[in-house]
PDB file of N, CA, C and O in Angstrom:
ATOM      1  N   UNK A   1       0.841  -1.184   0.000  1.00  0.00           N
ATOM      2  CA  UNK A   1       0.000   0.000   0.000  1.00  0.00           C
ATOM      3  C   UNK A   1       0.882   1.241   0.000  1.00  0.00           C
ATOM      4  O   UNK A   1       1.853   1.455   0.725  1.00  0.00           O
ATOM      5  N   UNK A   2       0.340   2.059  -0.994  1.00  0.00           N
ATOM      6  CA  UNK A   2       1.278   3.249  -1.343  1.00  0.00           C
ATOM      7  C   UNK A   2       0.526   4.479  -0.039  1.00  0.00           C
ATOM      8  O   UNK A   2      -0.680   4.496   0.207  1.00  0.00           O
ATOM      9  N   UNK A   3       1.232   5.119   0.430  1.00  0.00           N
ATOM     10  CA  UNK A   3       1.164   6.586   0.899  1.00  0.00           C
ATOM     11  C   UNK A   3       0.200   7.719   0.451  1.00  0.00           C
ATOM     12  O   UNK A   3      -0.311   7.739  -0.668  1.00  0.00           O
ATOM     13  N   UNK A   4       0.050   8.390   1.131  1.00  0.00           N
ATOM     14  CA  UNK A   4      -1.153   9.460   0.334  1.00  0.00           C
ATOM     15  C   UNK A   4       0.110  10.904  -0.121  1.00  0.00           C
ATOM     16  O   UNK A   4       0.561  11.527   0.840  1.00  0.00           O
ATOM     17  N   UNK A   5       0.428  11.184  -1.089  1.00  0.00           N
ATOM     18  CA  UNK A   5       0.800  12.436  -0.941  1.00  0.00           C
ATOM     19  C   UNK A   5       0.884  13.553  -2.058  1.00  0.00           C
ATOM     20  O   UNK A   5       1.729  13.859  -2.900  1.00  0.00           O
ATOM     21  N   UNK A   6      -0.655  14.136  -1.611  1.00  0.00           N
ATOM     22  CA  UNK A   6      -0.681  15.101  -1.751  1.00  0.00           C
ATOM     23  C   UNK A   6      -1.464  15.435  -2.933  1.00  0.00           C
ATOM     24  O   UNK A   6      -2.075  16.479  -3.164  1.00  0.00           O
ATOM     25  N   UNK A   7      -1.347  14.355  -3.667  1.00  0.00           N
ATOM     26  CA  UNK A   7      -2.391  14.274  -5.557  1.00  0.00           C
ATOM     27  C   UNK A   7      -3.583  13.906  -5.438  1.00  0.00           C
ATOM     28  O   UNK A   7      -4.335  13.293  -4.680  1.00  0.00           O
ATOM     29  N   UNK A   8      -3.548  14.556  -6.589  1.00  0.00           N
ATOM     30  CA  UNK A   8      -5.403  13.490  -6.943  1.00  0.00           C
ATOM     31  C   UNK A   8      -6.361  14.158  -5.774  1.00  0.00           C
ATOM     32  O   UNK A   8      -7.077  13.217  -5.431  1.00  0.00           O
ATOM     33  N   UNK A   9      -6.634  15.016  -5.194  1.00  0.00           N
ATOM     34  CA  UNK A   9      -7.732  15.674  -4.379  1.00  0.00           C
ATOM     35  C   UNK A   9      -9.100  15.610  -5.063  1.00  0.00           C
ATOM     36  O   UNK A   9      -9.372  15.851  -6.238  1.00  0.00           O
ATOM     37  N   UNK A  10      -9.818  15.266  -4.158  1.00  0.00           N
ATOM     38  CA  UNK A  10     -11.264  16.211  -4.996  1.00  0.00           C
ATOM     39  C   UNK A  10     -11.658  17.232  -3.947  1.00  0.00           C
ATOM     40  O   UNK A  10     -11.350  17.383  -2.765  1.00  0.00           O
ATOM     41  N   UNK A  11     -12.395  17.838  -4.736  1.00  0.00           N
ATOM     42  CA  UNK A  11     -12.966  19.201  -4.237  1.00  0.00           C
ATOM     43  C   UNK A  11     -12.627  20.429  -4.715  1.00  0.00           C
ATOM     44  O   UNK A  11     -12.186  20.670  -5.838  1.00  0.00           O
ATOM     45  N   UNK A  12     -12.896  21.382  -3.628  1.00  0.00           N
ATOM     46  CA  UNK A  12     -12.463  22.421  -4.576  1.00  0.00           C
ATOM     47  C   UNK A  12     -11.012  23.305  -3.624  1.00  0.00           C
ATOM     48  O   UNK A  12     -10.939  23.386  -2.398  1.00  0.00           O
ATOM     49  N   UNK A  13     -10.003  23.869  -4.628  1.00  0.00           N
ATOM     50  CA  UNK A  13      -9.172  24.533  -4.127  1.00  0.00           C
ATOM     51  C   UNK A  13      -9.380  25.375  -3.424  1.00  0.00           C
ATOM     52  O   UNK A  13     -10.271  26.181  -3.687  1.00  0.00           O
ATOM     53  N   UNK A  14      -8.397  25.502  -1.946  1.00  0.00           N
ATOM     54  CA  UNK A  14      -8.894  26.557  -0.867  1.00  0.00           C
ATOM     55  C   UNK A  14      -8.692  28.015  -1.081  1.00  0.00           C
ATOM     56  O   UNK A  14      -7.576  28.529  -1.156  1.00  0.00           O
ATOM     57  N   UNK A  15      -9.715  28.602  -1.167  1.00  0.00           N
ATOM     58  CA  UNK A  15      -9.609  30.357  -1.173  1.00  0.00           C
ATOM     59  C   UNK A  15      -8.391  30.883  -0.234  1.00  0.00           C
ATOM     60  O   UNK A  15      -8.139  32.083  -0.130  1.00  0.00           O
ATOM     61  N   UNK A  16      -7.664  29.875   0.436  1.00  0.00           N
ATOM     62  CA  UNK A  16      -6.869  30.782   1.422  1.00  0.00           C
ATOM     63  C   UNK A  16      -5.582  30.636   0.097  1.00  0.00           C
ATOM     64  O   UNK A  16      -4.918  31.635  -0.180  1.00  0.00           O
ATOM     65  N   UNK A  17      -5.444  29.862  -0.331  1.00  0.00           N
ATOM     66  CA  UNK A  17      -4.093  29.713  -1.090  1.00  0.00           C
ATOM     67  C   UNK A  17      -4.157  31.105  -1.675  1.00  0.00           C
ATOM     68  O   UNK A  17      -3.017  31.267  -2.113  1.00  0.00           O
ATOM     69  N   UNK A  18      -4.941  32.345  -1.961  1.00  0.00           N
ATOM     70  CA  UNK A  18      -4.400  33.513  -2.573  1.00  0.00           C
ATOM     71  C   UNK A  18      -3.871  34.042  -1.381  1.00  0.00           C
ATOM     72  O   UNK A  18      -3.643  35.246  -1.502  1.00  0.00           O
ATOM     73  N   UNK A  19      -3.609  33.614  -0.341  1.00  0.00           N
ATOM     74  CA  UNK A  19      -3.537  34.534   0.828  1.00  0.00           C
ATOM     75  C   UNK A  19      -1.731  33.922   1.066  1.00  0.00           C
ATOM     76  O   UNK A  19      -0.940  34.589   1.732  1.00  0.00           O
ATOM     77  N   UNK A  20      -1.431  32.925   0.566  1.00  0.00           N
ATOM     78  CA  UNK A  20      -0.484  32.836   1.500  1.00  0.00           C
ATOM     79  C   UNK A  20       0.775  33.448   1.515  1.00  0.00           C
ATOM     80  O   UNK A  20       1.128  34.128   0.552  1.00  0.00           O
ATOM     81  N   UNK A  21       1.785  33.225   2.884  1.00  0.00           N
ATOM     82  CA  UNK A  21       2.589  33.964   2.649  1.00  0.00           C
ATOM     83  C   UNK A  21       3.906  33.262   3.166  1.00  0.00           C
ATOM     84  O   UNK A  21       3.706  32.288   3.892  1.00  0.00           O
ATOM     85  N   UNK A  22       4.963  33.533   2.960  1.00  0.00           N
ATOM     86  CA  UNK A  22       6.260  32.613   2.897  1.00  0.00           C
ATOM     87  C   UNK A  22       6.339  32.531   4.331  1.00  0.00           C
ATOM     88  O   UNK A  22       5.430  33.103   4.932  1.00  0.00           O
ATOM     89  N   UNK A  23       7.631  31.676   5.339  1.00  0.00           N
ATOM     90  CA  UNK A  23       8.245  31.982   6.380  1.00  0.00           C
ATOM     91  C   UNK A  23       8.591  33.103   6.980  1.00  0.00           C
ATOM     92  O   UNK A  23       9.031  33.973   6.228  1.00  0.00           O
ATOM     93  N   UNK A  24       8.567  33.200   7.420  1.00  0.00           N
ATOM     94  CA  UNK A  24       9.047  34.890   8.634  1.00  0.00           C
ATOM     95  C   UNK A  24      10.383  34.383   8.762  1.00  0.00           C
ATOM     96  O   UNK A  24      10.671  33.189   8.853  1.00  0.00           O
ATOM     97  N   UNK A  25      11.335  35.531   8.764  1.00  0.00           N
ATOM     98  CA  UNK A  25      12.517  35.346   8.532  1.00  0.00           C
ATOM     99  C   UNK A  25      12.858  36.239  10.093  1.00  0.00           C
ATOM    100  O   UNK A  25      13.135  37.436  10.036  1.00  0.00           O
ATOM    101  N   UNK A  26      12.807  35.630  11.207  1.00  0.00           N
ATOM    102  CA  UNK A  26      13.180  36.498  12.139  1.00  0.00           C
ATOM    103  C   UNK A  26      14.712  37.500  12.289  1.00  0.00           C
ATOM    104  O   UNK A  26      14.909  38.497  12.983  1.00  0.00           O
ATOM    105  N   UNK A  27      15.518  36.864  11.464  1.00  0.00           N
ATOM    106  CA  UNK A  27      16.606  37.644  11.382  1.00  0.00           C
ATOM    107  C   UNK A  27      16.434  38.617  10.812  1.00  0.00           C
ATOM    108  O   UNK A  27      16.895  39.630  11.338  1.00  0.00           O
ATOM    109  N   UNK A  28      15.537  38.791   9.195  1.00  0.00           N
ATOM    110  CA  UNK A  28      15.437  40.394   8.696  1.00  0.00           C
ATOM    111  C   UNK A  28      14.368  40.806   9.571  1.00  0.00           C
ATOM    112  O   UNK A  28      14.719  41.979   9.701  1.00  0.00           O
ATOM    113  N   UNK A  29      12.866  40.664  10.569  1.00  0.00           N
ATOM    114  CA  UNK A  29      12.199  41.205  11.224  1.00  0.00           C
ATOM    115  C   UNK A  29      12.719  41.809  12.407  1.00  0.00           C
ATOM    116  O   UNK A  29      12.226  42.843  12.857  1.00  0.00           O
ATOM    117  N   UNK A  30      13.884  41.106  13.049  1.00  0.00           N
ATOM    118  CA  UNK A  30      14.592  41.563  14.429  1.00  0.00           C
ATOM    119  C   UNK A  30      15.658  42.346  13.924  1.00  0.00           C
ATOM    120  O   UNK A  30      16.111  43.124  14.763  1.00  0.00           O
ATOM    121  N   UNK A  31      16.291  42.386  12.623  1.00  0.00           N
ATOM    122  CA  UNK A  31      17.321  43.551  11.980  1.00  0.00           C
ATOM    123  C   UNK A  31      18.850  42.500  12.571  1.00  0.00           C
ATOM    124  O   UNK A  31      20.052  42.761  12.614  1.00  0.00           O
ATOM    125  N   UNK A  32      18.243  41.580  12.856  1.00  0.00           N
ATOM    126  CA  UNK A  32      19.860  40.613  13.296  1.00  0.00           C
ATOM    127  C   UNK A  32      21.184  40.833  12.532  1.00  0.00           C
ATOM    128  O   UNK A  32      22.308  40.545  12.944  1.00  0.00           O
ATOM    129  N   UNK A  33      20.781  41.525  11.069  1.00  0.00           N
ATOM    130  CA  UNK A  33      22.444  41.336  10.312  1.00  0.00           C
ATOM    131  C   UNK A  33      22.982  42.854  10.445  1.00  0.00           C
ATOM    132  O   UNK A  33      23.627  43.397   9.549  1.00  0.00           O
ATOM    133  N   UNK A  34      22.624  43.508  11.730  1.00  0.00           N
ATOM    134  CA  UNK A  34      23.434  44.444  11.899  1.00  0.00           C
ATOM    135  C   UNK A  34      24.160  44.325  12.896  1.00  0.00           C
ATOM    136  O   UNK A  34      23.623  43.799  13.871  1.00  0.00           O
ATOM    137  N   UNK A  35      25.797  44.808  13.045  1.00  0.00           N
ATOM    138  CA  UNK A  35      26.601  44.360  13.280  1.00  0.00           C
ATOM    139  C   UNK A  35      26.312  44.186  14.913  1.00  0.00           C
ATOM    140  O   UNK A  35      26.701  43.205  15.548  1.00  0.00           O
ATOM    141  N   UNK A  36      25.444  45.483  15.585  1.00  0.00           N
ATOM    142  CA  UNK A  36      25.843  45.499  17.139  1.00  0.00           C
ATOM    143  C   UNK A  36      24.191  44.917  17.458  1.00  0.00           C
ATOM    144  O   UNK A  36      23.470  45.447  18.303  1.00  0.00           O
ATOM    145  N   UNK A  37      23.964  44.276  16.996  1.00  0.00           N
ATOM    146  CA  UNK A  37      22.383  43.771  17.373  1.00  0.00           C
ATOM    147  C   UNK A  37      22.975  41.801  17.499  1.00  0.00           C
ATOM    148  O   UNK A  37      23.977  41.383  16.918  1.00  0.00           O
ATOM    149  N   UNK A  38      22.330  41.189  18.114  1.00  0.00           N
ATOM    150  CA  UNK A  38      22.398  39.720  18.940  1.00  0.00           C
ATOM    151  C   UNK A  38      21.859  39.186  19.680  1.00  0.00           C
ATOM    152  O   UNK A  38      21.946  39.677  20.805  1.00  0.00           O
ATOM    153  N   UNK A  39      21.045  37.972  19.553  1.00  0.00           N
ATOM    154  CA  UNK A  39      19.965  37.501  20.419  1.00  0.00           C
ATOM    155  C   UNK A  39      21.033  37.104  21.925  1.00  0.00           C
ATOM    156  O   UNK A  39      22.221  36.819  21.776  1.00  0.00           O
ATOM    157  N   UNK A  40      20.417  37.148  23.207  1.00  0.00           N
ATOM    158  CA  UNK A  40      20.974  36.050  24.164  1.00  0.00           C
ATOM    159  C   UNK A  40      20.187  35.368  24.912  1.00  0.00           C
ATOM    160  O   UNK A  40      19.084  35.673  25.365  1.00  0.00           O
ATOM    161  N   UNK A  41      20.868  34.321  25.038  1.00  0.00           N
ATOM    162  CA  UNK A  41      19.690  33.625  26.055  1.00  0.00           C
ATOM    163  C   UNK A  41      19.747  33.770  27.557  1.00  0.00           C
ATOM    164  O   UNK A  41      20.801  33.699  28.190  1.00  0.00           O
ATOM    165  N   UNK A  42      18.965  33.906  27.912  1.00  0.00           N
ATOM    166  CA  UNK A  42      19.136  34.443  29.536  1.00  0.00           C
ATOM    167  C   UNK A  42      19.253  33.079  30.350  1.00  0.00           C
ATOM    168  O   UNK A  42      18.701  32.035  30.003  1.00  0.00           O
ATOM    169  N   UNK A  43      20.155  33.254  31.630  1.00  0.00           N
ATOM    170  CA  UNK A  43      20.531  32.202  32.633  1.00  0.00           C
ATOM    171  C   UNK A  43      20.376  33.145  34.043  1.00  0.00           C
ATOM    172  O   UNK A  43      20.863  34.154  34.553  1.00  0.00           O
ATOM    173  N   UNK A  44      19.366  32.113  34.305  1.00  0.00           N
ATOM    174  CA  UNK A  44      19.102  32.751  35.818  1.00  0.00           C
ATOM    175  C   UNK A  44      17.265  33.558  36.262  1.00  0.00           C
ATOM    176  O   UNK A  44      16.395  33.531  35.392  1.00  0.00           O
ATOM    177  N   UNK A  45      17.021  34.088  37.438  1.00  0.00           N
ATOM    178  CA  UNK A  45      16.036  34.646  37.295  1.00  0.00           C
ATOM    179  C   UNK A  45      15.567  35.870  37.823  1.00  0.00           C
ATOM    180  O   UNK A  45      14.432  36.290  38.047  1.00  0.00           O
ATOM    181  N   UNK A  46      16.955  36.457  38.006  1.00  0.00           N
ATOM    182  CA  UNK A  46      16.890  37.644  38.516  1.00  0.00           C
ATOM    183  C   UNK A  46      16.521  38.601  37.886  1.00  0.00           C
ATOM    184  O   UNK A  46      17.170  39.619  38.127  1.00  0.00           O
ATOM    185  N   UNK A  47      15.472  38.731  36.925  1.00  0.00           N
ATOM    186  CA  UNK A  47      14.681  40.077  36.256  1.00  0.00           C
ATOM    187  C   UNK A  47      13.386  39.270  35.843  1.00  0.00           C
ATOM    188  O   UNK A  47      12.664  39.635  34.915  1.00  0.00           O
ATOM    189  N   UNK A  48      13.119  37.990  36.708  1.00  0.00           N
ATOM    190  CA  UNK A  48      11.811  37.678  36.738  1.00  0.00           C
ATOM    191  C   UNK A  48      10.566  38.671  37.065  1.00  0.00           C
ATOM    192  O   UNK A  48       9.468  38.329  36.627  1.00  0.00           O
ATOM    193  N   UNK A  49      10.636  39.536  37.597  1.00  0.00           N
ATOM    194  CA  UNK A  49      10.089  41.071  38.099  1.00  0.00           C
ATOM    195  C   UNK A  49       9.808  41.589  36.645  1.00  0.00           C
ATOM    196  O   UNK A  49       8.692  41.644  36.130  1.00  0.00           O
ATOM    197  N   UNK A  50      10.548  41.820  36.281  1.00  0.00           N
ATOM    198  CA  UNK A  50      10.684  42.297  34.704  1.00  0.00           C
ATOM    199  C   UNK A  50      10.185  41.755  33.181  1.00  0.00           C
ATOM    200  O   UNK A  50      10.185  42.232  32.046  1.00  0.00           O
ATOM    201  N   UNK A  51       9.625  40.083  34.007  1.00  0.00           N
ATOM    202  CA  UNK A  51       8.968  39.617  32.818  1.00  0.00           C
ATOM    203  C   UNK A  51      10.207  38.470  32.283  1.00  0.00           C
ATOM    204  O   UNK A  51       9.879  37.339  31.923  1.00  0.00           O
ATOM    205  N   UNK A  52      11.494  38.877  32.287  1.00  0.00           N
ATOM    206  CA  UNK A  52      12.425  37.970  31.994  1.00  0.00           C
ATOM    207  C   UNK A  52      13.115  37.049  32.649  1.00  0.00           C
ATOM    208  O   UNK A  52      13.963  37.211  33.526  1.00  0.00           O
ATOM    209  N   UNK A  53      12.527  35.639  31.966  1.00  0.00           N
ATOM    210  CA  UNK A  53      12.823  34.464  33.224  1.00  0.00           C
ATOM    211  C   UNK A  53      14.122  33.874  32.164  1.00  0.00           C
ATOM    212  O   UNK A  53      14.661  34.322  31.152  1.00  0.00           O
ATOM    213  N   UNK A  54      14.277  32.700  32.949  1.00  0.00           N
ATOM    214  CA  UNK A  54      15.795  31.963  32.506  1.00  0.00           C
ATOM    215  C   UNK A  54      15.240  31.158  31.523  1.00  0.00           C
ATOM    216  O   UNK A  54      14.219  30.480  31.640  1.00  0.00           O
ATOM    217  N   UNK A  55      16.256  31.303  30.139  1.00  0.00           N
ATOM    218  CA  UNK A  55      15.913  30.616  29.078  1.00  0.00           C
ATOM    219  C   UNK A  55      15.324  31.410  27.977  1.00  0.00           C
ATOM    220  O   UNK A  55      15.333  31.079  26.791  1.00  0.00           O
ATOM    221  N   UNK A  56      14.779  32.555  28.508  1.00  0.00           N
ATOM    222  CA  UNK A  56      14.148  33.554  27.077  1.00  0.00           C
ATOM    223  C   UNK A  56      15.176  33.651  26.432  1.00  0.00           C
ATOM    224  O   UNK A  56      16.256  33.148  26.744  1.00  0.00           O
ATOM    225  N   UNK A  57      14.864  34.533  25.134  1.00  0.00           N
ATOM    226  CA  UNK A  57      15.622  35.082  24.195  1.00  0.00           C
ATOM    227  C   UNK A  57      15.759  36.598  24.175  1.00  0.00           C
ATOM    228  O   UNK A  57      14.765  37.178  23.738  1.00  0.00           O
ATOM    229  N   UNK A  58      16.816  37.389  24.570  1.00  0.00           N
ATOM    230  CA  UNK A  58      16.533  38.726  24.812  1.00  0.00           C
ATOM    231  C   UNK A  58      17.367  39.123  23.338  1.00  0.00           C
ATOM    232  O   UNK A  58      18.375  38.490  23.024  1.00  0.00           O
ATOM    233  N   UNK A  59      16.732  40.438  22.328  1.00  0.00           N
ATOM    234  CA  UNK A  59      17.585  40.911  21.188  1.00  0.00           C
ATOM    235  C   UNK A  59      18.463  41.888  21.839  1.00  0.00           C
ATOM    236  O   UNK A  59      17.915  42.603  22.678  1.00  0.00           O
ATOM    237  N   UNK A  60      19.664  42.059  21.634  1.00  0.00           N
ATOM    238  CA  UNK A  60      20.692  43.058  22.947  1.00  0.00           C
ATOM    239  C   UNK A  60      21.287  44.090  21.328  1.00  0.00           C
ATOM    240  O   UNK A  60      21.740  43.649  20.272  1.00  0.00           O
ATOM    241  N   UNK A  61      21.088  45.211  21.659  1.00  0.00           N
ATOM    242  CA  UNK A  61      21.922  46.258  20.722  1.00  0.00           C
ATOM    243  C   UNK A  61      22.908  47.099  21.488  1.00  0.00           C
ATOM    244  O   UNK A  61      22.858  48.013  22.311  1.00  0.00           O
ATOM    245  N   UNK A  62      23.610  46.562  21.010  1.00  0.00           N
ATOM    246  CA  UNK A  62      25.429  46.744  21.883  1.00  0.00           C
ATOM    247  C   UNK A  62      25.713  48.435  21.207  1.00  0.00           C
ATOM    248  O   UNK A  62      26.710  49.103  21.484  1.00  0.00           O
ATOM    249  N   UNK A  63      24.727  48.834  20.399  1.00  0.00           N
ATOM    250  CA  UNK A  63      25.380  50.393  20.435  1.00  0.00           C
ATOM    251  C   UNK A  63      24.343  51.590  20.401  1.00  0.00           C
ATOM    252  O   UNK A  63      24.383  52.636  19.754  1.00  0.00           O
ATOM    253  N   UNK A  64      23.066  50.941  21.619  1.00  0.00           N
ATOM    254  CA  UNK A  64      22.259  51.378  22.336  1.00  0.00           C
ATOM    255  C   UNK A  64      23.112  52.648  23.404  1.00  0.00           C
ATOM    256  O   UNK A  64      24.306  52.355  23.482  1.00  0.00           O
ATOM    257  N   UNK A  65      22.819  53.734  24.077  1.00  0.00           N
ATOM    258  CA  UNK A  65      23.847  54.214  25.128  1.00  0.00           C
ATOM    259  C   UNK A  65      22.857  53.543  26.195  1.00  0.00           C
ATOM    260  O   UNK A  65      21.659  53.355  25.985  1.00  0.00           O
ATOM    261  N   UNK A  66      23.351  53.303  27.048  1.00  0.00           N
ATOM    262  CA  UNK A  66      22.595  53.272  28.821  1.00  0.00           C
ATOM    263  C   UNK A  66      21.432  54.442  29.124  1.00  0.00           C
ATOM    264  O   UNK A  66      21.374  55.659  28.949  1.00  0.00           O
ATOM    265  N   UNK A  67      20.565  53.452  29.656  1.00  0.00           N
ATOM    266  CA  UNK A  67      19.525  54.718  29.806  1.00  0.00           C
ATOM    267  C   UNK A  67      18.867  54.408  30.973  1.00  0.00           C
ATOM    268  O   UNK A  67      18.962  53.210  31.240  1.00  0.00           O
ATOM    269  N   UNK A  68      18.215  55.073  31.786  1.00  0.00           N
ATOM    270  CA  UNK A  68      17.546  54.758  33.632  1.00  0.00           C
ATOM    271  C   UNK A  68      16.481  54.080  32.607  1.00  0.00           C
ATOM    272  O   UNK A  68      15.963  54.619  31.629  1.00  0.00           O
ATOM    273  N   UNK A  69      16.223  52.282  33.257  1.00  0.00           N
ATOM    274  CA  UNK A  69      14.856  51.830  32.600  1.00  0.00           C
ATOM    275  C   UNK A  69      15.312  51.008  32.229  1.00  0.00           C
ATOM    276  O   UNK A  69      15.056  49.981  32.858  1.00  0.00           O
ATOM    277  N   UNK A  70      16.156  50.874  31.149  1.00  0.00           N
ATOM    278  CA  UNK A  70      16.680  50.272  30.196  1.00  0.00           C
ATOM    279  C   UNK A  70      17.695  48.314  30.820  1.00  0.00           C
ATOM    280  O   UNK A  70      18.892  48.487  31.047  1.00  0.00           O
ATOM    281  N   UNK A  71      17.366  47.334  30.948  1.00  0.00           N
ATOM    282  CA  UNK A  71      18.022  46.193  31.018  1.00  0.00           C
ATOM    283  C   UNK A  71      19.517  46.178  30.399  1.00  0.00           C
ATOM    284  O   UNK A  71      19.701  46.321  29.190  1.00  0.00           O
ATOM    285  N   UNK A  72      20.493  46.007  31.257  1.00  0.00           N
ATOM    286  CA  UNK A  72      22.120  46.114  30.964  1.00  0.00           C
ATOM    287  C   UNK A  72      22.115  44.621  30.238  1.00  0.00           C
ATOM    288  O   UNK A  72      20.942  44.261  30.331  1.00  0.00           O
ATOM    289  N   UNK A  73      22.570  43.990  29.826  1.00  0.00           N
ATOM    290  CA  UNK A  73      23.386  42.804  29.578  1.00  0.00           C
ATOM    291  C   UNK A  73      24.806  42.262  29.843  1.00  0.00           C
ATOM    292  O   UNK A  73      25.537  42.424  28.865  1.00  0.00           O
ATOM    293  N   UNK A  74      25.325  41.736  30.767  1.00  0.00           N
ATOM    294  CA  UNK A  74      26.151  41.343  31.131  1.00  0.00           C
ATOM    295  C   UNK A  74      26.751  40.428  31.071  1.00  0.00           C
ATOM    296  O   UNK A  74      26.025  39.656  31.696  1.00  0.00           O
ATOM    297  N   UNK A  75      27.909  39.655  30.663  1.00  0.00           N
ATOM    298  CA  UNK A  75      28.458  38.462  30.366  1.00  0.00           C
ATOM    299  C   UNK A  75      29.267  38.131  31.505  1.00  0.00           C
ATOM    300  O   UNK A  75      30.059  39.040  31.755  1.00  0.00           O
ATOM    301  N   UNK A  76      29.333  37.318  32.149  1.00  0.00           N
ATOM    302  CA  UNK A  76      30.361  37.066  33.324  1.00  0.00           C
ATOM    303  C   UNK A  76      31.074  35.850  32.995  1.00  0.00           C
ATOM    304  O   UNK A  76      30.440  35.000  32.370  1.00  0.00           O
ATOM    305  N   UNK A  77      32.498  35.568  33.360  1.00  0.00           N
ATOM    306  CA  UNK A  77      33.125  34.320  32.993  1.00  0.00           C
ATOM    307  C   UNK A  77      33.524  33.928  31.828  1.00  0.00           C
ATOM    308  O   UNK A  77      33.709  32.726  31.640  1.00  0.00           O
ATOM    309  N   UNK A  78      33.704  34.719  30.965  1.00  0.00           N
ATOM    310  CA  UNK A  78      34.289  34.927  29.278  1.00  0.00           C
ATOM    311  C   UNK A  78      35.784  35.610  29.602  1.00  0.00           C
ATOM    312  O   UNK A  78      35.997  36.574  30.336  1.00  0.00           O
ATOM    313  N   UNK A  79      36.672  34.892  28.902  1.00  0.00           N
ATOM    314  CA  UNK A  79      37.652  35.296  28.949  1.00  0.00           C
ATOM    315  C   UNK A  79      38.296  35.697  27.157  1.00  0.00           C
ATOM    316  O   UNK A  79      39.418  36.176  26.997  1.00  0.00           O
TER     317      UNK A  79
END
C-alpha cells in the first residue's frame, strides 16, 4: 500500500491559497544582520520582576547608550 501524498484531491481549491505567505525570517524582522544587534539567552532569574525568566531570548543592541529603565546585559566568565 502506497502513501497518500498530496495528488489526486477532490474538491475544490482553498480560497486561502491567494492569501499565503512565505516563512518569517526572524533575522530580517529583528534587523539581526546588523553588526551590534544579537539575540541572548538568559541564565538565571533575577529580572523575573521584569517579565524575563531563565531561558528567554533577549535581542541586545550593543550600540544602544545606557539609559535609567533600560536592562544592561552582562556576560560574566568569558575570557
Amino acid at each position: 500500500m502506497n502513501g497518500y501524498d498530496g495528488g489526486n484531491t477532490t474538491g475544490f481549491v482553498s480560497p486561502a491559497d491567494d492569501y499565503l505567505e512565505g516563512p518569517v525570517d526572524l533575522a530580517d524582522v529583528l534587523d539581526l544582520r546588523r553588526p551590534s544587534r544579537y539575540p541572548v539567552r538568559v541564565a538565571g532569574n533575577a529580572l523575573a520582576g521584569r517579565g524575563i525568566r531563565s531561558g528567554d531570548v533577549l535581542v541586545v543592541d550593543a550600540a544602544l547608550p545606557p539609559k535609567d529603565g533600560r536592562v544592561a546585559v552582562v556576560m560574566l566568565g568569558f575570557s
